[in-house]
MARFITI-242694 format. One record per residue (C-alpha): y, x, z. Coordinates in steps of 0.2 Angstrom, whole numbers, padded with zeros to 4 digits, always signed. Each point is the difference from the previous one (the first is absolute). Example, Ala and Ser with C-alpha at 12.3 -4.5 7.8 and 13.67 -1.06 7.14 Angstrom:
BEGIN
-0022+0062+0039
+0017+0006-0003
# end
This chain:
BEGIN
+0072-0120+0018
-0005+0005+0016
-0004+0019+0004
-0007+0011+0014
+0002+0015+0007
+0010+0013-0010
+0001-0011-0014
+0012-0014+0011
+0018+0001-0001
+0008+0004+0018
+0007-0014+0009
+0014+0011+0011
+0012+0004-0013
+0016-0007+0009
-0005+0008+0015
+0000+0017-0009
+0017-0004-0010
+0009-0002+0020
-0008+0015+0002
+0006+0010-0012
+0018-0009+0001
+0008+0016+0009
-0005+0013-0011
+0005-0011-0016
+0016+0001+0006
+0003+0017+0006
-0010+0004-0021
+0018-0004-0009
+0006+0017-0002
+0001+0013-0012
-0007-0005-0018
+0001+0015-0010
-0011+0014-0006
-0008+0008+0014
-0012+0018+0000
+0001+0015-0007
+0009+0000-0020
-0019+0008-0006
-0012-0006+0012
-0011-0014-0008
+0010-0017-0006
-0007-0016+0010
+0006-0016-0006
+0001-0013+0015
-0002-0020-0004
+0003-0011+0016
-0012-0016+0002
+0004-0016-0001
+0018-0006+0007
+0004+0018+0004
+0011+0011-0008
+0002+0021+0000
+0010-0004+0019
-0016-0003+0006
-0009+0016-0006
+0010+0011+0007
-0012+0005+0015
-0014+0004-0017
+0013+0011-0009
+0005+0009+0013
-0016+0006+0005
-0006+0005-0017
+0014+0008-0003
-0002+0010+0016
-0017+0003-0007
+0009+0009-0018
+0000-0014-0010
+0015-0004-0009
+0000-0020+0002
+0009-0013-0007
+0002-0018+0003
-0003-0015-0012
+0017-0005-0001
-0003-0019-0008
+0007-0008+0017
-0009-0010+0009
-0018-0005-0008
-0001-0019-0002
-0016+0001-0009
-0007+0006-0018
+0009-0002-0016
+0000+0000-0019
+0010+0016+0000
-0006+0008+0018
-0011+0017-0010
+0015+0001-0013
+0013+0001+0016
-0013+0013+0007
-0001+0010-0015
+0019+0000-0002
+0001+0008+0019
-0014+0012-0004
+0010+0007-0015
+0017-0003+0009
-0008+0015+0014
+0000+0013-0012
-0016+0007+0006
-0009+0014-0014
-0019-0003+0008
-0012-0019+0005
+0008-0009+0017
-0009-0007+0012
+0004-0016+0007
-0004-0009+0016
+0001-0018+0000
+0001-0010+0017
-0010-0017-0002
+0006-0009-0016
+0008+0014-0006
-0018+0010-0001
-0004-0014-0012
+0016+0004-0011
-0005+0019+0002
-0018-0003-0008
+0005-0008-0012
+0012+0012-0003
-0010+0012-0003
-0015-0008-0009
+0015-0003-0014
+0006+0019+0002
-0011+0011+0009
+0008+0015-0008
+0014-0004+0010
-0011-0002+0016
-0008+0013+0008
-0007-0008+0014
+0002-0021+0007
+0001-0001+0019
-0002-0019+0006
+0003-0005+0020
-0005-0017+0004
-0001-0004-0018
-0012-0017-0004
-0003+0007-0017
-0019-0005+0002
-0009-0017+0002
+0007-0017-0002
+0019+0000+0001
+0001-0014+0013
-0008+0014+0013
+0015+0000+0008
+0013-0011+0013
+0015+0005-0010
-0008-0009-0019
+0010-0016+0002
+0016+0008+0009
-0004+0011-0017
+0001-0014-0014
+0014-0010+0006
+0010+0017-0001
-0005+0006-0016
-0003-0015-0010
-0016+0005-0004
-0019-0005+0004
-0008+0016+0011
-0013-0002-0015
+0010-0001-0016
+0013+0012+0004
+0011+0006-0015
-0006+0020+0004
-0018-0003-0002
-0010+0004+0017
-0016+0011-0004
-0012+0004+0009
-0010+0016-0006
+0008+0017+0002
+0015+0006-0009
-0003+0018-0010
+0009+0011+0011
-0006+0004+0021
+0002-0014+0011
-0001+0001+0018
-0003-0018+0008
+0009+0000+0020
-0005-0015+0009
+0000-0005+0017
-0011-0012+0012
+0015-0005+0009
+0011-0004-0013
+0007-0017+0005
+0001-0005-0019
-0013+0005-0012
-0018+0000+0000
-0009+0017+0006
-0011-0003-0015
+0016-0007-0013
+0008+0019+0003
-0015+0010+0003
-0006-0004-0018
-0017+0003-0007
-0007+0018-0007
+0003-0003-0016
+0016-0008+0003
+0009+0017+0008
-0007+0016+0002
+0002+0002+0018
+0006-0008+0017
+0007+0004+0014
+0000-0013+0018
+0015+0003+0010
+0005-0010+0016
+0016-0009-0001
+0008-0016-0003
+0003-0005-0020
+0020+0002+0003
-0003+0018+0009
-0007+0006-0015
+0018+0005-0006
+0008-0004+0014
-0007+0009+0013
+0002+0017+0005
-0016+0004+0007
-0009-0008-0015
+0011+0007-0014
-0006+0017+0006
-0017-0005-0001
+0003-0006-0019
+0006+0016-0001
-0016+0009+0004
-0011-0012-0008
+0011+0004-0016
-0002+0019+0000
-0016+0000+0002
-0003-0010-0015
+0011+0009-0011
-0012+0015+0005
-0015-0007-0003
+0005-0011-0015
+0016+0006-0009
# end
């Protein structure tokens, strides 16, 4: 199928991996809980091929920001699996929190954080995707194939069911026009697939991994939690 405009999958996506190689590496550092003991729990899931190393940049900042933030800690994410929502569930309960979390899920792991939610939303206080493709055909994308040969799985009959319409708890889609790996329309979603979204200008990688962008997640988050939750 060929698409156009927002709807086409980007074509730079090594280019933006090379880019991002330095900051990957300088990401593997502390894993742990970060934030304040009562500021608001945040539930971190890395995308695809990445782990809670390479979200360190995004935890950081929201925990700078008063959140008490915690990574997945499921290793590396080689793709959806029969058990991926039970392992979530287990972590959730494992943080001891007393109130809803919210959870921020970079690319593939927004998809897990929907779904998440739509199973437990009163659990979930808020869902918080960044380059997430969790609207439109699955193939909208240049990662789809790298995708299926990891996980095992066609992108379109994966084992945690992919759906589209909005999960029952606040969802703020964050998308980018120069993300080098999903389509602008893929993560931006349609209206009544989230309930708002936010346009940043970064890379797909610098989402977590970036510094500059994680504190602009940051802000985007804030705000919605005020407005929404």
């Amino acid at each position: 199928m060929e698409w156009e405009g927002d709807d086409a999958p980007p074509t730079r996506n090594l280019g933006e991996i090379a880019w991002n190689v330095g900051r990957m590496i300088g990401t593997f550092r502390k894993r742990g809980p970060r934030g304040p003991l009562d500021g608001q729990p945040v539930l971190v899931i890395p995308g695809f091929l990445c782990g809670d190393q390479t979200t360190f940049s995004l935890r950081r900042e929201l925990a700078r920001a008063g959140f008490r933030v915690h990574g997945w800690k499921q290793g590396w994410n080689f793709g959806a699996r029969p058990d991926t929502l039970e392992k979530l569930g287990e972590r959730i309960h494992s943080l001891g929190h007393d109130r809803a979390i919210v959870i921020v899920g970079w690319s593939l792991g927004g998809l897990f954080a929907r779904e998440y939610a739509r199973h437990h939303p009163e659990q979930v206080k808020a869902v918080i995707t960044l380059g997430t493709p969790f609207s439109g055909d699955p193939r909208q994308n240049n990662v789809w194939r790298l995708y299926e040969w990891v996980a095992k799985h066609p992108v379109d009959d994966p084992p945690i069911p992919r759906i589209t319409d909005k999960p029952p708890v606040p969802h703020l889609a964050i998308w980018s026009r120069r993300d080098g790996m999903i389509a602008p329309r893929a993560a931006r979603g349609l209206d009544h697939e989230r309930d708002e979204e936010a346009e940043l200008d970064c890379h797909h990688m610098a989402f977590a991994i970036s510094p500059r962008a994680a504190r602009d997640v940051v802000r985007e988050l804030k705000r919605f939690l005020e407005d929404y939750a």
